[in-house]
N, C-alpha and C positions, 0 to 999 in steps of 0.2 A: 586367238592368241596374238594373231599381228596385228589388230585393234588396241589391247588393253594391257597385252604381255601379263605379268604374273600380277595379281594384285593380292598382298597380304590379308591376314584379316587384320593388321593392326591398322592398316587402311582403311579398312571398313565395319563390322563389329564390333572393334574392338578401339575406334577412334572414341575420347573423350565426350565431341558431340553426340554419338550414338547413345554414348550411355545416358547424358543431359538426357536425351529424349526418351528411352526407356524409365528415365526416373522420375520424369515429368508426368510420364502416360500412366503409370503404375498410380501416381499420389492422385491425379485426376479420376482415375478409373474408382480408384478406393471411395472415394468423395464424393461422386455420382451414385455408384452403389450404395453408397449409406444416406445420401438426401433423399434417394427414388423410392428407396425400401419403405414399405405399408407397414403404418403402425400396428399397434397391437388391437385397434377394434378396428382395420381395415382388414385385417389379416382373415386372409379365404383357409376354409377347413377345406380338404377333399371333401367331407359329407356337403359340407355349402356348395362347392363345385361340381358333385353331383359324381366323383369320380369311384369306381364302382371296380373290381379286381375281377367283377364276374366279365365272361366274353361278351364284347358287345353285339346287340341287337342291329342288325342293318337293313333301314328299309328303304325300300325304292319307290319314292315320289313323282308324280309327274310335274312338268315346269307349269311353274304358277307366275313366274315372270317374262318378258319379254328375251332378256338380258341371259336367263338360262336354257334358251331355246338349243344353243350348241351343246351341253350337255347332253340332251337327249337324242342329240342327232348325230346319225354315223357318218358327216360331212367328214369333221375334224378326223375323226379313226383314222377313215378310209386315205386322206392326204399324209399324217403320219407313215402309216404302215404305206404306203407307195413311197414314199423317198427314203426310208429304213427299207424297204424290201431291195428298192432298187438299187439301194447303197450293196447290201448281201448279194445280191445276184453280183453286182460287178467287180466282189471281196471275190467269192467262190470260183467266179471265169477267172480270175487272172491271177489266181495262189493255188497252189493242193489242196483241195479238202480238207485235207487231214491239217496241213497247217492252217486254212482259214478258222475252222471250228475250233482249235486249242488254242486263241486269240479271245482271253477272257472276256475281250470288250465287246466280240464277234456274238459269241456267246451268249452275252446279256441284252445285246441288240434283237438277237435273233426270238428268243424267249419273248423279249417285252413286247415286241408286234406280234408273235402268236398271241401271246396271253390278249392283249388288248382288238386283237380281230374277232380272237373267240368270246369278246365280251360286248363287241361289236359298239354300243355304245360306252362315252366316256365316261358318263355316271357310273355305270354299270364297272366299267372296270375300275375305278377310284373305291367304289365302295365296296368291290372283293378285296381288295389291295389293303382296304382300311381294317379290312374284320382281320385280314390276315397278321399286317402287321402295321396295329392303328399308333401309335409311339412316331412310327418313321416315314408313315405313307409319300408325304411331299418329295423328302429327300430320296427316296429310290426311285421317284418316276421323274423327278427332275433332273438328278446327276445328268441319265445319259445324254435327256437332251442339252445340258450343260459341252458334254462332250462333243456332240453333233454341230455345235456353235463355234467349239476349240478347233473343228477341223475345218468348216469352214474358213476361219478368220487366216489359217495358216495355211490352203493348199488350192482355196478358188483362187484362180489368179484373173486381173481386168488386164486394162491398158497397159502396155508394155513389159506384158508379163511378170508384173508385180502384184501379190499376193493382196486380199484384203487388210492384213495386219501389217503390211509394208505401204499400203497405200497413207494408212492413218500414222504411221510414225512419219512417215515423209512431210507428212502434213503438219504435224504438230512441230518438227524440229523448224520448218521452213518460219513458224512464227516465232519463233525462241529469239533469244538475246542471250548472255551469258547470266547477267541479272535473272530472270524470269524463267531462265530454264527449271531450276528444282521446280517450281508451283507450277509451272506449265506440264512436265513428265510426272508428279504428282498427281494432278488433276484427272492424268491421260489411265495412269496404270491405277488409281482409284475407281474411273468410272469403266475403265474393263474388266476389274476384279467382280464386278456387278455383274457381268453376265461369261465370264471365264474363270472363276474359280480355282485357280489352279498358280498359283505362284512359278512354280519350277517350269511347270509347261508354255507358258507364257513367255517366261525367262530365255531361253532359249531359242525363241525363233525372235522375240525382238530385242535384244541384248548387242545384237551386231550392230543395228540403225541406232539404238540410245546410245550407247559406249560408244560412236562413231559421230554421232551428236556433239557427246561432253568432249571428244577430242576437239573437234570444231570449231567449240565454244570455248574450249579452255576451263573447261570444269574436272575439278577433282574424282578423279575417276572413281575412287573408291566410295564416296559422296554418290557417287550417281548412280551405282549402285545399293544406297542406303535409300536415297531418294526414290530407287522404285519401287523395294522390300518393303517400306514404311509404308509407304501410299498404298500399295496391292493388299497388306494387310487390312485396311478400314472397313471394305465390305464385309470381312468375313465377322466384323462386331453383332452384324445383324442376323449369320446364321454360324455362331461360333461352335467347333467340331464338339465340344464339352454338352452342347446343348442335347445331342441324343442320346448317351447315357441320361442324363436328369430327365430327359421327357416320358424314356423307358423307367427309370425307378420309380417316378413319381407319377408317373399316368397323365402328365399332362399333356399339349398341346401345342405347336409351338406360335401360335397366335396369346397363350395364357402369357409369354413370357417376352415377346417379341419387342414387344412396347418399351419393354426395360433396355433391350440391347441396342433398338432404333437410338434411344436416348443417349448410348453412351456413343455412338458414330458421331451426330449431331453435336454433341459437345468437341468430341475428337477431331474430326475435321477439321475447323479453322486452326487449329493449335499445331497440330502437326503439318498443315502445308506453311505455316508461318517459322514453325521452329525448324523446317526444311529449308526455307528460304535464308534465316536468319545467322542459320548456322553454316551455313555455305560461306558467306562471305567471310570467314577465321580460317578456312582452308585453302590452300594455293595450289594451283596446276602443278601437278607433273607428269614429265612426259611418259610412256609406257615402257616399261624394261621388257623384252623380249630375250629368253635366254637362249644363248648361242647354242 
């Protein structure tokens, strides 16, 4: 609050720039989808795809490559399940019981290194996981460790007791300009949204360093928080939330469809760190109102 004081949304959603660029991304998005889309003699049947409504078959192969040697070996499990177990031990020592285990996220940690010890190997456990529920496999053994990533970046702390995710905002503002800031915090909260997913949770432990940035630099606060929103969203083009409904009704894959969404990041990218950049410069500093 004594950073940014109250900021409207007409400051920020609901600025005319926001909308330029929502109506920009909208016309581009439509235009990419309709140049990508496979004609009518490219167009895959499910029977051509081989996709099948009976439960699938799962068989377990040995490695025939070099490269899949980790698959079948309980290196990887065993490292896993020790730094989630020893995260759990040091949940349970230092909460109630009762409150550590009714910690959904406790919970689902706890589960997925049983399930994955008792499967011992990685293969092994991907491909119960797949028979179980083949639609989503990816996404429910990746979240958590999506999450495992989010707490690191927020609570290991290095040199002078600043956190990994204070070290790299310190870093990035330290090269900024008032020019370069949008494509600089751009660039920054695009290539985190790659490996922290998570807009809101992000938002919140780095929003004091950026918002304490734009004051610095004399950037529109409200801007600079469009400039993170906009940019944080680009990752999620390549595994957009819409995509596991479609992959559950239609039985596909998300390798069948991924190709399509890679394309439309790739396109989206330079457009929106440029219409970030460009559009910054029609908005002027103001200071923050903090109310009394």
């Amino acid at each position: 609050m004594q950073i940014t004081g109250v900021i409207p949304f007409e400051q920020t959603i609901f600025l005319w720039q926001s909308m330029v660029i929502a109506a920009v991304l909208i016309v581009v998005s439509m235009a990419i989808a309709l140049w990508s889309a496979p004609s009518a003699k490219q167009t895959l049947t499910a029977q051509a795809m081989d996709i099948s409504v009976d439960a699938p078959v799962v068989q377990v192969h040995k490695p025939d490559r070099p490269g899949e040697w980790l698959e079948y070996s309980p290196l990887i499990t065993l490292i896993v399940v020790a730094l989630g177990g020893g995260w759990l031990v040091r949940e349970f020592a230092t909460k109630d019981p009762i409150l550590a285990i009714s910690n959904l996220n406790t919970y689902n940690l706890l589960f997925l290194m049983v399930g994955a010890l008792l499967h011992w190997r990685p293969r092994n456990f991907l491909n119960a996981v797949a028979k179980a529920v083949p639609a989503t496999t990816g996404v429910l053994i990746q979240f958590p460790l999506y999450g495992g990533i989010a707490t690191i970046m927020t609570t290991a702390k290095g040199a002078g007791g600043l956190t990994v995710a204070d070290q790299i905002s310190h870093a990035f503002v330290a090269l900024t300009t008032h020019s370069t800031f949008p494509v600089a915090m751009g660039i920054y909260s695009a290539v985190l949204g790659f490996f922290i997913p998570s807009g809101g949770g992000k938002w919140i432990i780095e929003a004091p360093y950026v918002m304490q940035a734009a004051n610095d630099l004399k950037v529109h606060l409200g801007w600079a928080v469009q400039v993170y929103n906009t940019a944080e969203a680009l990752p999620n083009l390549i595994n957009p939330f819409w995509m596991l409904p479609l992959l559950g009704v239609l039985g596909l894959k998300a390798r069948d469809i991924v190709g399509f969404t890679c394309l439309q990041l790739i396109a989206h990218l330079p457009i929106v760190l440029f219409l970030l950049w460009l559009l910054a410069g029609t908005l002027t500093y103001m200071p923050p109102v903090v109310p009394g």
